[in-house]
C-alpha positions, 0 to 999 in steps of 0.5 A: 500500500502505498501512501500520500506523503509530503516527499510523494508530493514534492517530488511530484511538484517539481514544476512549483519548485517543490512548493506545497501550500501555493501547489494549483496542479499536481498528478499521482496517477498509477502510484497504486494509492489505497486512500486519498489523504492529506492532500486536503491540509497541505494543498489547498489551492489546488485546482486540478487533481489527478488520481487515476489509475489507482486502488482508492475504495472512497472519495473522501478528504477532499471536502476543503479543496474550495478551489478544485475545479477538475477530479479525476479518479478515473480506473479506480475501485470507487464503488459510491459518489459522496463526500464532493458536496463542499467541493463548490467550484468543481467543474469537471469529474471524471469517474471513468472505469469505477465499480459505481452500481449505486447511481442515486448516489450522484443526487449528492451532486446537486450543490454542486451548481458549477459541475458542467461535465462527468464521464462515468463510462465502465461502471455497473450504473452505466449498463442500467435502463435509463441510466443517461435520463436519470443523471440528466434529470438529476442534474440539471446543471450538467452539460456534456454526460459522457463525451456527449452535450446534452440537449435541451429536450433530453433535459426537459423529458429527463426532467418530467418522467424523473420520479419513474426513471427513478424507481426503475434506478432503484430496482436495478440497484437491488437486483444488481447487489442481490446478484453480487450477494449470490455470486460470493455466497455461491463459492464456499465464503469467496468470491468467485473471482478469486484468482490464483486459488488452489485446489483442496489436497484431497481432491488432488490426491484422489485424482492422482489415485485413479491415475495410479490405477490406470497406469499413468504416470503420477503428475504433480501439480504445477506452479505456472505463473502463467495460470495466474495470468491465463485464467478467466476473471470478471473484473472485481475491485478484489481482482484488481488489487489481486493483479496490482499485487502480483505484479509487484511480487514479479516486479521484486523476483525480477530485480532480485534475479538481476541483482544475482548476476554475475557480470564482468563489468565493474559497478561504476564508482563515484571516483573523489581522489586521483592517483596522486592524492589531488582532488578532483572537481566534481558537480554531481547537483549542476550548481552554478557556481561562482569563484571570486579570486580577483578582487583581494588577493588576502580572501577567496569568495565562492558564491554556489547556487543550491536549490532555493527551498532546501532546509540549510539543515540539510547542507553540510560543507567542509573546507580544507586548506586546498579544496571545499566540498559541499554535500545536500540531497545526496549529491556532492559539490567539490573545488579545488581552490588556486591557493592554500586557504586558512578554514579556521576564519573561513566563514559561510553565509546563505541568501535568504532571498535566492538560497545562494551560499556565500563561502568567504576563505582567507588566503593562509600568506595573508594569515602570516602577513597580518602577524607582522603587519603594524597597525595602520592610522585610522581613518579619522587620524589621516582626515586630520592630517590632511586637513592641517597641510591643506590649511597650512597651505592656505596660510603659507604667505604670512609666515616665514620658513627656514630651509637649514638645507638652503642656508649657506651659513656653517655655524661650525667655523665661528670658533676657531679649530685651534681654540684662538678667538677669531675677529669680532663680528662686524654689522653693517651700519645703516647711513644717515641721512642729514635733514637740511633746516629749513629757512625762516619765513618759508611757506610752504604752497601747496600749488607749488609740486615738490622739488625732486 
């Protein structure tokens, strides 16, 4: 049996990026499905659902699917139409193929005011007298029945003969059933359709005692699988699961045959080391990737692309001196870098945004270097200096500078090697001007210009 579980749905709904909650389409046909469960908690956004050709008994756990617009349960062993009621937006129901004898189990439909079309060809209910003018006079919000439109006249009889068809519908129903009562009761308990039943050993003995008595050779019974598949059946919801069961058990044998095999070829092996030790570059997931080596020769930046929605939980990484590998879902990511890094201060970092993981890894000749290195000014100590020889600058012409480069004077040879004093120092003496007296009884005329 197998069940509808979060990995089954995801893995289904590739084409939403493995979204559940936002999921409006998903197929889990021919997954021999027993029972239609969770889907009515995790996608409740869905607007077509695909469940044929599987072994589901009950249509059930669908009633909060409000945005459902088209069903398909098509090939299964459904036997009853109920529980679709509060489906309100459905459109389409496709029932094809299904052990449905009780037809007036479809008046549940009638809430149903936006169901245009429904297919229910293969069913026990299809083969009865009036079986077309009951659903069409039952429903009268249907459109196509089968494949085929329906016509305004077919409703309108439909709709006025309702309560005899609907008599001949029930007396069908239980005939059918009665039928089906006889049939289980006419074979010992079983159902007739029991395929694969042997024999009781009595019988078989006493059949190879005559054959002892005629002389015939005694004959054992025979095991074939192809009795299995040669005998005659009705189709039965018990025959199918029958048929779905045999066939996983010859499924099983097969690859259990191919698996004892001996062949000459080497099984292939996932190859991480060479001859030499060195690793290789290995991208099983196809990740983009991204190696930064350019930018600052002191770190190494590698941006990888892993799938957006995977938990980080689920990521492992390592980082060595001379490689990285990453390992998520089963498929590794391996690099060989350019230059030794240091994976003690290496530091990872993802997107929460696209999911990209972020690897930044110190290169191991900067990790020596910044021992030694001094420490720099700060930003703030090389403003202010700036500063002062901009404003030292600006003010340079109001003071004066002494360059003792420039300066031809030796202070060294004021004094004399041997100790003897030299001459004194002689200063330049300004000359005096003399200031001629003026005479008395000069005026001076300021009309007259100055003597030059």
């Amino acid at each position: 049996m197998v069940q509808i579980s979060e990995a089954l749905i995801r893995k289904r709904a590739e084409h939403n990026e493995g979204l559940i909650f936002s999921l409006e389409e998903i197929s889990l046909h021919q997954s021999d499905i027993e029972k239609i469960e969770h889907i009515d908690k995790w996608c409740r956004d869905l607007k077509i659902l695909y469940l044929q050709s599987n072994l589901i008994d009950k249509i059930e756990n669908v009633s909060k699917l409000k945005q459902l617009e088209y069903l398909n349960l098509a090939l299964n062993n459904i036997q009853k139409v109920e529980n679709l009621e509060k489906c309100e937006n459905l459109n389409k129901l496709d029932l094809t193929v299904n052990f449905i004898a009780e037809l007036t189990s479809i008046e549940s439909l009638r809430c149903n005011e936006f169901l245009h079309e429904m297919y229910m060809t293969g069913n026990p209910a299809a083969k009865f007298e009036h079986y077309r003018d009951f659903v069409v006079g039952t429903l009268p919000q249907l459109q196509r029945l089968d494949g085929i439109d329906i016509t305004n006249t077919e409703r309108l009889e439909a709709t006025q003969n309702l309560e005899e068809i609907r008599k001949s519908i029930v007396w069908q129903q239980e005939d059918y059933f009665i039928k089906e009562r006889k049939k289980k009761e006419g074979k010992g308990g079983r159902w007739y359709t029991d395929i694969g039943a042997e024999e009781s050993p009595q019988a078989t003995i006493e059949e190879i005692g005559k054959e002892n008595e005629e002389g015939d050779e005694v004959k054992k019974p025979k095991n074939n699988k192809d009795d299995f598949w040669n005998t005659p059946v009705e189709n039965t919801p018990d025959t199918r699961k029958q048929i779905h069961a045999k066939l996983e058990e010859e499924r099983l044998e097969r690859e259990a045959a191919q698996s004892n095999v001996r062949t000459n070829k080497v099984p292939k092996r996932e190859t991480v080391l060479e001859r030499e030790g060195k690793r290789l570059n290995l991208n099983q997931g196809k990740w983009p990737f991204l190696l930064d080596d350019s930018s600052d020769s002191r770190e190494i930046t590698l941006e990888v692309s892993v799938p957006k929605y995977l938990s980080t939980h689920n990521i492992d990484m390592d980082v060595q001196p001379t490689y990285i590998k990453i390992v998520a879902e089963g498929r590794t990511f391996q690099l060989t870098l350019p230059v030794e890094v240091c994976p003690d201060t290496s530091s990872c970092q993802r997107s929460q945004m696209t999911g990209k993981l972020q690897i930044i890894m110190p290169t191991l000749n900067q990790q020596w270097q910044s021992t030694k290195s001094v420490s720099r000014p700060s930003f703030r100590d090389e403003n202010s200096k700036f500063l002062k020889e901009k404003q030292k600058k600006k003010d340079g012409n109001n003071f004066l500078e002494f360059d003792d480069k420039k300066s031809d004077l030796d202070f060294s040879k004021i004094v004399k090697s041997d100790g003897s004093k030299g001459a004194p120092m002689v200063t330049k003496t300004k000359p005096v001007v003399k200031v001629k007296q003026v005479p008395v009884g000069f005026e001076d005329d300021p009309d007259v210009p100055p003597l030059m």
